[in-house]
matplotlib code that plots the C-alpha trace (Angstrom):
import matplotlib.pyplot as plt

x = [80.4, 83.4, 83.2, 86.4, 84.3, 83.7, 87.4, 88.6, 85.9, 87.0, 90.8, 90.0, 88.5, 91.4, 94.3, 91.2, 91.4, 95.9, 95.8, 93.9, 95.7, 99.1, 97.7, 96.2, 99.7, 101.9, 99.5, 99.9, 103.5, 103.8, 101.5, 103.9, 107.7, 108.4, 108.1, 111.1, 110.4, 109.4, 106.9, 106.1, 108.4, 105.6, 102.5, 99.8, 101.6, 101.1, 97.2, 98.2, 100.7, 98.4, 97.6, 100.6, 100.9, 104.4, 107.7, 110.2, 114.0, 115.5, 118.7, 120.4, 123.1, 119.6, 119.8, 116.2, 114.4, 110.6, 108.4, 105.2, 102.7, 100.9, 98.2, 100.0, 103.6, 105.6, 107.6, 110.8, 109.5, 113.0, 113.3, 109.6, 111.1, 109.7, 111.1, 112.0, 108.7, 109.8, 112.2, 110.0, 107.8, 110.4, 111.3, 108.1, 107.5, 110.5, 109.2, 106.3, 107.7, 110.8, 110.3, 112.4, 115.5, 116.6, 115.6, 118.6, 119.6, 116.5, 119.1, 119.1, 123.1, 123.8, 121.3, 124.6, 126.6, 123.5, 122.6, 119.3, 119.5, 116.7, 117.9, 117.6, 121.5, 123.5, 125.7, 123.0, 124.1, 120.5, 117.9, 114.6, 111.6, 108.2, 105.5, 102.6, 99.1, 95.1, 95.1, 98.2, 101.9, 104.2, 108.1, 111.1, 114.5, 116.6, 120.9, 123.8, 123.4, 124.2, 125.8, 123.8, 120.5, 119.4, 119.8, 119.3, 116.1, 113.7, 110.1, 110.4, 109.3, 109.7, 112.5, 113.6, 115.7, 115.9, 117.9, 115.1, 115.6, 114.8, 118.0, 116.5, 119.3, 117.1, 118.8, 118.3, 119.4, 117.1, 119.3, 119.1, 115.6, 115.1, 113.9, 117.4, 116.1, 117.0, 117.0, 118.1, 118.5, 120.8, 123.4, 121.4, 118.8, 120.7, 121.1, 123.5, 124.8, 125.6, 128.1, 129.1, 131.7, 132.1, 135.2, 137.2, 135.2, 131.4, 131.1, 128.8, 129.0, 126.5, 125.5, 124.1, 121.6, 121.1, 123.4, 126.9, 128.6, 131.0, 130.2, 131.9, 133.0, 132.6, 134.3, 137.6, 139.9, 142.5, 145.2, 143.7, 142.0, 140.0, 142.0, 140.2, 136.9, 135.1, 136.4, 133.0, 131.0, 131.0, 129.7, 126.5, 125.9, 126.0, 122.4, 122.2, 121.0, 121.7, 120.9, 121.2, 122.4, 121.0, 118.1, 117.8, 116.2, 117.9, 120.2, 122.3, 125.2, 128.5, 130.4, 130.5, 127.5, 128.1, 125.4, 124.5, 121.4, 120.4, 118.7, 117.6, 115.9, 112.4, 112.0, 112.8, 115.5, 117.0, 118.5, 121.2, 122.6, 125.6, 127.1, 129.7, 129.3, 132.7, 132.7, 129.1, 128.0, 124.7, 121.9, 119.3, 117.1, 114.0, 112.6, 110.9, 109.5, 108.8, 107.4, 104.1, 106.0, 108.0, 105.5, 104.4, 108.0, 108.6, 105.8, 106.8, 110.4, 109.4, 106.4, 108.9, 112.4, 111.3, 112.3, 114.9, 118.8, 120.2, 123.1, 124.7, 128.2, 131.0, 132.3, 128.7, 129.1, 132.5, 131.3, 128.3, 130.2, 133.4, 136.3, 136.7, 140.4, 139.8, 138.6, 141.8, 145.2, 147.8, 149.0, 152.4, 155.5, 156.6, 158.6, 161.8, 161.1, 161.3, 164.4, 166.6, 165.1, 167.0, 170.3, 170.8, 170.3, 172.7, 175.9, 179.0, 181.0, 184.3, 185.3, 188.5, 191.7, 192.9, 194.6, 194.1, 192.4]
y = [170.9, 169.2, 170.7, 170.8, 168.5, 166.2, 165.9, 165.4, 162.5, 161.4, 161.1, 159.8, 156.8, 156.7, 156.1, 153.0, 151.6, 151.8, 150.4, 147.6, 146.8, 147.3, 145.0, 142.2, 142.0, 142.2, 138.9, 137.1, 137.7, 136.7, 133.6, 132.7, 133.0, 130.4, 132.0, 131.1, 129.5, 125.9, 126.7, 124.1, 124.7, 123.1, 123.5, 122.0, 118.5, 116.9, 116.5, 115.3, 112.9, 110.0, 111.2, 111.3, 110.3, 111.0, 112.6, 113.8, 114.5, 116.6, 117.6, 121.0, 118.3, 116.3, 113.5, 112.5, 110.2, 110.0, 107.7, 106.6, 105.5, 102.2, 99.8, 98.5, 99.8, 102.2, 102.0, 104.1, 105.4, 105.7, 101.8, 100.3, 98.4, 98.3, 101.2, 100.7, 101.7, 102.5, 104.9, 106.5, 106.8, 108.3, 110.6, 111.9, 112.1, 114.1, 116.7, 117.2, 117.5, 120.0, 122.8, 126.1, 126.3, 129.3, 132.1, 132.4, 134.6, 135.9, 137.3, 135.1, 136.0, 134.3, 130.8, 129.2, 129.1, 126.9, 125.2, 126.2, 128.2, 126.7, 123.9, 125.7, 125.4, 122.3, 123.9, 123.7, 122.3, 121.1, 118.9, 119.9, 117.8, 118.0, 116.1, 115.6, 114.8, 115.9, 119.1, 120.7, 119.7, 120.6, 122.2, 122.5, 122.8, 120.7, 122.9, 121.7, 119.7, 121.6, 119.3, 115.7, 116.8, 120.0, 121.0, 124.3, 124.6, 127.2, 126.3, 126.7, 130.3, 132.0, 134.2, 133.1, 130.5, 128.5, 126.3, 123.7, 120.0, 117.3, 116.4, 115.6, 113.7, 113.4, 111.9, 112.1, 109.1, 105.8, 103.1, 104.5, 104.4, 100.6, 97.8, 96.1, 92.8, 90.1, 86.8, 85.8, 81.6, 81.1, 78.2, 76.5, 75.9, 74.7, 71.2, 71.2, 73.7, 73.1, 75.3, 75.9, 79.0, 80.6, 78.9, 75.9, 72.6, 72.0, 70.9, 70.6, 71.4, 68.9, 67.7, 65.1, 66.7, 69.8, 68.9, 68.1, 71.2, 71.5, 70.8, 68.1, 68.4, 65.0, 64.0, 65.9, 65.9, 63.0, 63.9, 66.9, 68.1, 71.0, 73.2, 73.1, 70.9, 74.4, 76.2, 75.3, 76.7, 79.9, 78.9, 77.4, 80.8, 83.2, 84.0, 84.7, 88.3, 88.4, 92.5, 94.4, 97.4, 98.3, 96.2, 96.5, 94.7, 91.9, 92.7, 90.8, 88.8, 88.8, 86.8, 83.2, 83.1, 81.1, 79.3, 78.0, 76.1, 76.3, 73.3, 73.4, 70.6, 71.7, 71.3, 74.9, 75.1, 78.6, 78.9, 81.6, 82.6, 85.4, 87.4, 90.3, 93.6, 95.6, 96.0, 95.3, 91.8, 90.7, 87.8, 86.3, 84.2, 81.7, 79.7, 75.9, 73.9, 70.3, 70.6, 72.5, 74.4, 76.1, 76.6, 79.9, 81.2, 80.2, 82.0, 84.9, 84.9, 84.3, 86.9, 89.6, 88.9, 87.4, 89.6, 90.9, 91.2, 92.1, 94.0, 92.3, 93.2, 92.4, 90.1, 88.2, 87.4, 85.7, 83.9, 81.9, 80.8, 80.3, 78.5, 74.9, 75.6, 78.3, 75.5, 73.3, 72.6, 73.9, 70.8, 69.7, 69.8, 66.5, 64.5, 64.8, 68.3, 68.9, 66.6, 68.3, 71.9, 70.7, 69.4, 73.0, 74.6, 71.8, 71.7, 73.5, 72.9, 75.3, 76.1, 74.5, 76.4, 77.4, 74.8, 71.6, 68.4]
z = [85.7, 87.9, 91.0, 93.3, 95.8, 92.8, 91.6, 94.9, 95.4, 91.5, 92.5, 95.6, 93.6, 91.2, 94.0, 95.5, 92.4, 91.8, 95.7, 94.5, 91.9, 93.2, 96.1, 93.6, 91.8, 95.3, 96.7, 93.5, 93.4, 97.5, 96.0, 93.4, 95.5, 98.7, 101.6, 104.2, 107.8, 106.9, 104.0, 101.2, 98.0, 96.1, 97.9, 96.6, 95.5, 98.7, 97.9, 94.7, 95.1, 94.5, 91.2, 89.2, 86.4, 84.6, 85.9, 83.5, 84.7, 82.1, 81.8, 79.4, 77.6, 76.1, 78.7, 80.7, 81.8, 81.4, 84.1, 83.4, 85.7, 84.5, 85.5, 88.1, 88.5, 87.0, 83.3, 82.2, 79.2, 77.4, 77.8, 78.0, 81.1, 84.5, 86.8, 90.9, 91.6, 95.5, 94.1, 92.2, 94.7, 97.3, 95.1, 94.8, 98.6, 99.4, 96.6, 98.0, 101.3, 100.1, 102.6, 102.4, 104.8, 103.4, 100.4, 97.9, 95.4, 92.9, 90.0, 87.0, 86.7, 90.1, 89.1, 88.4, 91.1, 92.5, 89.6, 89.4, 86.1, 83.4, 81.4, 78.0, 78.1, 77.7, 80.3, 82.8, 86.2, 87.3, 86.6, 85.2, 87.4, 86.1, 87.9, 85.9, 87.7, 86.0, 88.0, 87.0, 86.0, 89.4, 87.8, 89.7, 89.3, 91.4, 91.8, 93.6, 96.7, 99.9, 103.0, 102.9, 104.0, 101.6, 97.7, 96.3, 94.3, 92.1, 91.3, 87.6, 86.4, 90.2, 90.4, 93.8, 94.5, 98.2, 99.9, 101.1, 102.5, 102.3, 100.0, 96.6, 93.7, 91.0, 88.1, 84.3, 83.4, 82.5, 84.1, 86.9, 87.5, 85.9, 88.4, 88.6, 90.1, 87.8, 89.6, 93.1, 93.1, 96.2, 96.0, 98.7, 95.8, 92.7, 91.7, 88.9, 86.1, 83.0, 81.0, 77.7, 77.5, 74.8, 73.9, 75.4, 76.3, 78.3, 81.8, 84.3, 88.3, 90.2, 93.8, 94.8, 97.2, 98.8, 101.7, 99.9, 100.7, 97.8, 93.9, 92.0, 88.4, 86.5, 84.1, 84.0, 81.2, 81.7, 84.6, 85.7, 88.8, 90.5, 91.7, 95.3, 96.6, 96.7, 93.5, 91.4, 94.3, 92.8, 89.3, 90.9, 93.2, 90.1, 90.3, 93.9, 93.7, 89.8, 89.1, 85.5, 84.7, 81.3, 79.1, 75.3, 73.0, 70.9, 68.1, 65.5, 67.6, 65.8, 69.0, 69.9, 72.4, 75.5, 77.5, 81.0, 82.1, 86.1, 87.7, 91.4, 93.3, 93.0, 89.6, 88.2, 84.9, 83.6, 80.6, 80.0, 76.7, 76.8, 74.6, 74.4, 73.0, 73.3, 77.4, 77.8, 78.7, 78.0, 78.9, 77.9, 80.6, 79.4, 82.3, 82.5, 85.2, 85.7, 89.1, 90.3, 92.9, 90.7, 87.6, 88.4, 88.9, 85.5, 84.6, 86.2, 84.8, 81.5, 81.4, 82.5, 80.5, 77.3, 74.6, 76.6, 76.7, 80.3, 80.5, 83.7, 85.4, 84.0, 86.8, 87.0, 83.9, 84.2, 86.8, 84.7, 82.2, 83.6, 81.5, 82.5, 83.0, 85.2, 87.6, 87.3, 88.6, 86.1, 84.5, 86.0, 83.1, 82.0, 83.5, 80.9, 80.7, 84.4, 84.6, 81.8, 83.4, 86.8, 85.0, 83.4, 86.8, 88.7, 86.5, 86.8, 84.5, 84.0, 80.2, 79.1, 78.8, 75.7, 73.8, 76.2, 75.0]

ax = plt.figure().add_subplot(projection="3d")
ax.plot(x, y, z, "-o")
ax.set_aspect("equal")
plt.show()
């Protein structure tokens, strides 16, 4: 038999056990959105940070790039290239140091005016950053930038947006997270080059040692001349802090290819072969050595390019392999040419009258 004692002791219970529960939900709820005031967007990632393994930097229209932590340095997945390694890794500290500035809006309808709606749509304006470690995968959604110092973010599946700094510009696409360090042999170095353009006839630029300031061209073409003592200058400093843009692997070459082959005084030779591909200029490098100073350089060069074509910028690659006749003085006209040019200019002559002799 309930007694009224019981029942009130029975419903006392029940509204314990709804407090609970309301309070259990509420915590993990307070757990799960930033708090504002300097709070961690991510907390947690900090302690982790030496244990990533992958990011991913996705974006709605398809584009992303996927980095890969390896045995010693990091890879872009989408290329199976090398990656900037520092950027990668101050990327990941500002993440895990992204602290709130400021809670934003919470309603899904308003994620778009930050750019921090989910990237299910190719109109999405932000990127999608998943860091991947052992103990858990770390999601974020990186909006609009706001000023130079903070972007608006959402921790993937939290409702509540922030504005939180530092500024973090992730960016979906491979190139830009590719180690663009090609080669840097300053002019100081370099012996000689030889070139073969694609078209028009071989040369070579050459010194005699590292002190002659400008390079000579031997063996000009009959009558003509450089243009100034310094205008090869440029063709032997081409691969002072060469950089790609792009890497791929070799395809089928439909263009003449054009060739230029680098020797400096300690002993070290690199051989370029170019090509064209629409407006895209490519290289290949191989490397040699006929000193021991410069053997392991080789090494190294060869180790990391072989089986590579660099996509380099379009006005590096003009520079290697130059046109002789870029380098020359415009031929002067000749002589009869010039003279009957002059006589035209000079006469003046009147029309006869009508009907003298």
């Amino acid at each position: 038999m309930i007694t009224p004692r019981r029942l009130t002791a029975l419903f006392a219970i029940a509204l314990l056990v709804v407090g609970l529960a309301l309070w259990a939900v509420t915590a993990q709820h307070r757990a799960e959105q930033p708090e504002a005031g300097g709070s961690l967007v991510l907390p947690g990632l900090r302690s982790h940070i030496n244990d990533v393994s992958e990011v991913r930097l996705i974006k709605g229209d398809g584009t992303r790039a996927t980095l890969k932590k390896g045995t010693s340095d990091w890879i872009v997945g989408e290329r199976d290239f090398p990656a900037d390694s520092g950027r990668v890794r101050k990327l990941l500290l500002d993440v895990s140091d992204l602290k709130v500035v400021e809670q934003k809006t919470s309603d899904p309808a308003s994620y778009p005016q930050l750019g921090v709606e989910d990237v299910s749509s190719p109109k999405a304006g932000g990127t999608r950053l998943e860091i991947v470690t052992p103990a858990r995968t770390f999601a974020l959604i990186v909006g609009k930038p706001s000023g130079s110092q903070a972007s608006f973010v959402r921790a993937a599946g939290v409702a509540q947006s922030v504005l939180a700094e530092p500024q973090v510009t992730p960016d979906a696409d491979p190139r830009q997270w590719l180690d663009k360090s090609i080669i840097d042999i300053p002019e100081q170095r370099v012996k000689e080059v030889a070139v073969q353009p694609a078209s028009g006839p071989k040369y070579t630029v050459t010194r005699a040692s590292a002190q002659q300031t400008d390079f000579t061209v031997p063996d000009l073409p009959k009558g003509r001349e450089l243009s100034a003592p310094s205008v090869a200058d440029p063709v032997a400093s081409a691969l002072a802090s060469l950089t790609l843009d792009d890497v791929r692997k070799p395809g089928t070459v439909t263009d003449a290819p054009a060739h230029a082959t680098f020797r400096t005084f300690n002993g070290l030779s690199l051989d370029l072969t170019g090509h064209k591909d629409g407006d895209r200029r490519f290289i290949a490098v191989s490397a040699s050595s006929s000193a021991k100073d410069t053997q392991s350089e080789a090494q190294q060069l060869n180790a990391r390019f072989a089986g590579w074509e660099l996509e380099i910028p379009s006005y590096k690659y003009d520079s290697l392999f130059r046109p002789l006749d870029e380098l020359l003085k415009k031929p002067e006209p000749p002589a009869h040419a010039a003279a009957g040019k002059k006589a035209g200019k000079g006469s003046s002559a009147k029309p006869a009258a009508p009907g003298s002799k």
